[in-house]
N, C-alpha and C positions, 0 to 999 in steps of 0.2 A: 802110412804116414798118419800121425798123431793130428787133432785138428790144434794144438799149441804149434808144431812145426809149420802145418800150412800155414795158420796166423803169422809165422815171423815171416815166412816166404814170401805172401802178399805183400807185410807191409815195409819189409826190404825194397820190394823194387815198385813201388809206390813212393818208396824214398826214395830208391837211385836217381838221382839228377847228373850223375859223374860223365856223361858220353856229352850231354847238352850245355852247349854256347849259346847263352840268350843273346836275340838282334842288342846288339850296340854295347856288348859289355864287351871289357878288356881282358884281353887275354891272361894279364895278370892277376887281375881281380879273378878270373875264374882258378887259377892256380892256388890264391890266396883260400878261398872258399873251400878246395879241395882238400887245399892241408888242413886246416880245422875241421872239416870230416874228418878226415883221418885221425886225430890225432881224436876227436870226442869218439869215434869207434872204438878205436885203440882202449880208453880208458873204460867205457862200457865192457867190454871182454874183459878185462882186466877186471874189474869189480865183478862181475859175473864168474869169475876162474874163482878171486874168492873169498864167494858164497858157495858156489859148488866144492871147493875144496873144505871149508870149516863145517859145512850141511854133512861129507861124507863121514867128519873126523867124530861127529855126535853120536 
């Protein structure tokens, strides 16, 4: 393993907050929260696919 890889690994689940219901928040509000993860993940890969795909085509 590359120490770029280990770095994204760390700071993945130093990110991950996805399993955890803070005391006194709504169940809703934490669903809301998860979808705009999702959705800024989503676009990160997506802009990452591409730059790796216009980086291969050079």
């Amino acid at each position: 393993m590359t120490w770029k890889k280990f770095w994204k690994r760390v700071n993945a689940l130093l990110r991950d907050n996805r399993t955890v219901l803070r005391e006194g928040e709504n169940i809703e509000d934490w669903e809301e929260v998860q979808r705009k993860q999702r959705e800024e993940e989503a676009k990160r890969q997506k802009k990452e696919q591409e730059i790796l795909a216009t980086w291969f085509l050079r």
